[in-house]
Structures are given as C-alpha cells and as structure tokens.
C-alpha positions in Angstrom: 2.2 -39.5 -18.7 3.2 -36.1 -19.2 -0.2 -34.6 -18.4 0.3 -36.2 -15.4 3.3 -34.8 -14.7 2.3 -31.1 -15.8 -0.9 -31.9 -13.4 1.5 -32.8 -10.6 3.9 -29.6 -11.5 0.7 -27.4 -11.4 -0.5 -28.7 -8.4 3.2 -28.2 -6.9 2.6 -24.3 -8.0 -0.6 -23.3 -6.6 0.7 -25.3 -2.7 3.9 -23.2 -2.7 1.8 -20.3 -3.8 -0.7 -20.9 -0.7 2.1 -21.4 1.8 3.8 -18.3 0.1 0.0 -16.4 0.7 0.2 -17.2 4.6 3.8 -17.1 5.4 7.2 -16.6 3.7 9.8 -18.0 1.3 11.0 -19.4 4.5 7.9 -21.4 5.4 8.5 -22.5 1.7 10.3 -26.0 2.7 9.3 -29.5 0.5 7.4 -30.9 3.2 4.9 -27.7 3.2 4.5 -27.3 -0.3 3.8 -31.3 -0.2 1.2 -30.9 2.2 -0.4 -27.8 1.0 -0.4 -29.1 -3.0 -1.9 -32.4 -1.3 1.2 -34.9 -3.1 3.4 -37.1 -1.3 6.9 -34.8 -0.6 9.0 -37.4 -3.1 6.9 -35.9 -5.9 8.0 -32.4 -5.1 11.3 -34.1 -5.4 10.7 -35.5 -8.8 8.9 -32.5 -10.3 11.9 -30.0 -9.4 14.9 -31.8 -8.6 17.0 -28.9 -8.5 20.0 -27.9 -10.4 23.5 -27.0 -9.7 22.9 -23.7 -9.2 19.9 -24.0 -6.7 17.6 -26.7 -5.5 14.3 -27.8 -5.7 12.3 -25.1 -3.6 14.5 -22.1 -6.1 13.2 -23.7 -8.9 9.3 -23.7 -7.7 10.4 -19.5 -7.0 12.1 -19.5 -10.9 8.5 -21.0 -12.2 6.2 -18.8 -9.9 8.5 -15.3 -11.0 8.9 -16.7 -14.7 5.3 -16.9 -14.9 4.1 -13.5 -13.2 6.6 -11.9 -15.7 5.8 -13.7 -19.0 1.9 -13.2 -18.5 3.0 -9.8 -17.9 4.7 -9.3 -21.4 1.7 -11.8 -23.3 -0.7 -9.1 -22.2 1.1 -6.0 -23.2 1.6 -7.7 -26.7 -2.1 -7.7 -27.1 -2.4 -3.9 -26.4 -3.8 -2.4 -29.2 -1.2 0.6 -30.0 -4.0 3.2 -30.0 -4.7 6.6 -27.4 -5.8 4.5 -24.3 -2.5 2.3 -24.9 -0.9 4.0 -21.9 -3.6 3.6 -19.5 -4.0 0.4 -20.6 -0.7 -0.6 -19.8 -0.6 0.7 -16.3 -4.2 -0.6 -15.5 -3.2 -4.5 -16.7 0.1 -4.0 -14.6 -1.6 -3.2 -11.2 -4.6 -5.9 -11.9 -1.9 -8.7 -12.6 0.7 -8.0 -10.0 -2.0 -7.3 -7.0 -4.0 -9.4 -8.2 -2.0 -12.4 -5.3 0.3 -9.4 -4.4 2.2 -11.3 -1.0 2.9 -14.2 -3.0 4.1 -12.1 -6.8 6.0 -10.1 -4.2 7.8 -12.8 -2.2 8.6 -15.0 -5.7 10.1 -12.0 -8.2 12.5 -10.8 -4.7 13.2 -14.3 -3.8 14.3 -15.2 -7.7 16.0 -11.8 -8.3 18.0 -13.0 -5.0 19.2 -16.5 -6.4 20.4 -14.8 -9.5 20.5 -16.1 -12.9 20.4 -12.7 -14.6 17.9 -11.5 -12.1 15.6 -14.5 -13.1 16.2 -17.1 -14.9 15.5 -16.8 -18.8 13.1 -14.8 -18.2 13.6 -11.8 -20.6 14.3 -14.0 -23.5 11.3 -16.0 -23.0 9.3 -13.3 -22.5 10.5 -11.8 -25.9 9.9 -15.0 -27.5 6.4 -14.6 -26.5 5.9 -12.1 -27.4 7.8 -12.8 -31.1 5.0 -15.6 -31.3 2.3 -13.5 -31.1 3.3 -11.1 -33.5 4.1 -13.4 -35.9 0.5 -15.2 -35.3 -1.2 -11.8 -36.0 0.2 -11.3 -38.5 -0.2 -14.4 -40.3 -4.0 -14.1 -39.2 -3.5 -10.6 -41.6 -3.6 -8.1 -38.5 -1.7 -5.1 -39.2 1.4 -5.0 -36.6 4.3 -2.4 -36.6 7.5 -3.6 -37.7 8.6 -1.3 -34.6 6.8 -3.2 -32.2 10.3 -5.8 -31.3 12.0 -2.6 -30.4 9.2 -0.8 -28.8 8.8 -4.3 -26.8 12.7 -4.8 -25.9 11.9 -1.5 -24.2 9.5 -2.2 -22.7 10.8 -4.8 -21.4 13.8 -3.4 -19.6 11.9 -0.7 -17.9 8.9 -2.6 -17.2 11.2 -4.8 -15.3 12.5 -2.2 -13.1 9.2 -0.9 -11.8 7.9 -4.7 -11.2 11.5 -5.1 -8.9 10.8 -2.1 -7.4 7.3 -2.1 -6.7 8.6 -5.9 -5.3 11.1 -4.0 -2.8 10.0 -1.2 -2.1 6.4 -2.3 -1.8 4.6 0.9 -2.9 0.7 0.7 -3.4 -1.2 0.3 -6.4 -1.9 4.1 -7.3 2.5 4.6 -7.2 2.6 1.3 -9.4 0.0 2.8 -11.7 2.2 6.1 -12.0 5.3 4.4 -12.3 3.9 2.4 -15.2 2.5 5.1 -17.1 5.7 6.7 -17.4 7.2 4.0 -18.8 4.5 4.0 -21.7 5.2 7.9 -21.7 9.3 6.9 -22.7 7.8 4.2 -24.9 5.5 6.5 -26.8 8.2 9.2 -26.8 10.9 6.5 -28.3 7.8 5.5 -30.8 7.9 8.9 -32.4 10.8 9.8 -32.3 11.2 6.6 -35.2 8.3 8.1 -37.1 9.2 9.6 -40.2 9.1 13.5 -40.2 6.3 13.7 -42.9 4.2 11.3 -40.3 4.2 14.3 -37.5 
C-alpha cells in the first residue's frame, strides 16, 4: 500500500515537473498535473491534500524545491575535503541545478514565495542529511573532520543564497559556477582559520 502511494506521489512529481518544463507555475493547476502524471485528478487530491498554510499544488512546489535542495547538500557531503574540493563544488552545483533548469527555477522561486522559512524544512533536513552521512562514514571507519557540521551549516546559508539568486536573477551557468566558487573560497577561508597555528 505504501509503495503504491510513493509510486502515485512520484508519478505526481515528474507530471508537475513536465507541465512546469513547458509552461509556468501557473499552468501548474490539478487537472494538468493529473493529466500529464497520467492519474485520475482525485489522486492528486489524495497524495497532497494541502495544509493550512497552502494547498495541494504549494505542496507539489515544497516537494520539487525540497528535493533540488537536499540532493544539493547529499552531494556536497560526499566531497572529499582535498585541493579540487572547490572546483568540485561549483561544477556539482551547475550540473544539478541546469541539469532541468525552467522547472528547478520556477519550483525554488515559487516555494521561496509561499514562505515557510523560505522553504519549508528545508535547511534542517538538509542538515540532517547530511548528519546521516557523516555519521555512516564514520561508522564504516572513514576519517571525517569533526569541523565538517560547522563547515556544512555554512555552507548551507551561503549556498542558499546563490541557488535563490541564480533562481531570480537567472544568470548562466559560467556566473553560477563563479558565484559558487567563492563560497567554497569563504568556506576554506573559515576552515583555516579553525586550524591550529602549529597546522599552518
């Protein structure tokens, strides 16, 4: 029953992401998402009923944002901390976000505009990601920084900004690339200046 109902939600997701690919949050209505996800509109009904802060189509935008964001954050966990680390960040960035650009776009503006904390949950969960994955390595005996929560926490906040932005403003890939590689450069700045003197 629930894979059903996780089949039903995914296939929910990727109709509200096609309509979102050929028009606009405002082509995003139940009846289009039912017809491009191919399920009868009362399931779109059943698999986002709303809430009392939005309804059913805000929470299809919540899931789409919450999940362009939180892969976002999964992937820079598994950076490896070494001399390409900065390059690395910016390059995963740009392949994620333009990787369905209209649609990441339209969902992160739309969700930033029904508020929620800009969208919903989404820097907590991304943190406890995150968290998870830490902890895993390092119960699989990898070596990670104790630093890396607070190096991530920042991360977070300023990687935020230049998703938002590059949302707005709609800059191309090579400013999105820039921006994000001087947010590693404040990272790696914040990273040692926490080193211990003897380290430099």
């Amino acid at each position: 029953m629930e894979q059903n109902r996780d089949e039903t939600r995914g296939a929910i997701i990727d109709g509200a992401r096609a309509v979102l690919r050929s028009g606009t949050v405002f082509d995003l209505t139940p009846e289009a998402v039912a017809f491009a996800s191919g399920v009868p509109v009362e399931a779109v009904f059943e698999a986002y009923p709303g809430s009392d802060r939005t309804n059913n189509i805000g929470e299809i935008v919540f899931d789409i944002a919450e999940t362009v964001l939180n892969n976002l954050m999964v992937e820079i966990s598994e950076l490896t901390p070494d001399d390409e680390w900065a390059t690395n960040l910016a390059d995963t960035t740009v392949v994620l976000l333009t990787s369905d650009p209209d649609v990441n776009r339209q969902a992160l503006l739309a969700a930033a505009s029904l508020g929620r904390g800009t969208v919903r949950r989404a820097k907590p969960v991304a943190l406890n990601a995150v968290g998870g994955i830490l902890e895993d390595r390092k119960e699989a005996g990898e070596a990670v920084d104790e630093d890396r929560d607070a190096e991530l926490r920042l991360i977070v906040t300023l990687f935020r900004g230049v998703i938002f932005a590059w949302a707005s403003d709609r800059f191309d890939q090579a400013e999105l690339h820039a921006r994000m590689l001087e947010v590693a450069d404040i990272v790696i700045s914040q990273r040692d200046r926490r080193r211990p003197t003897s380290d430099i």
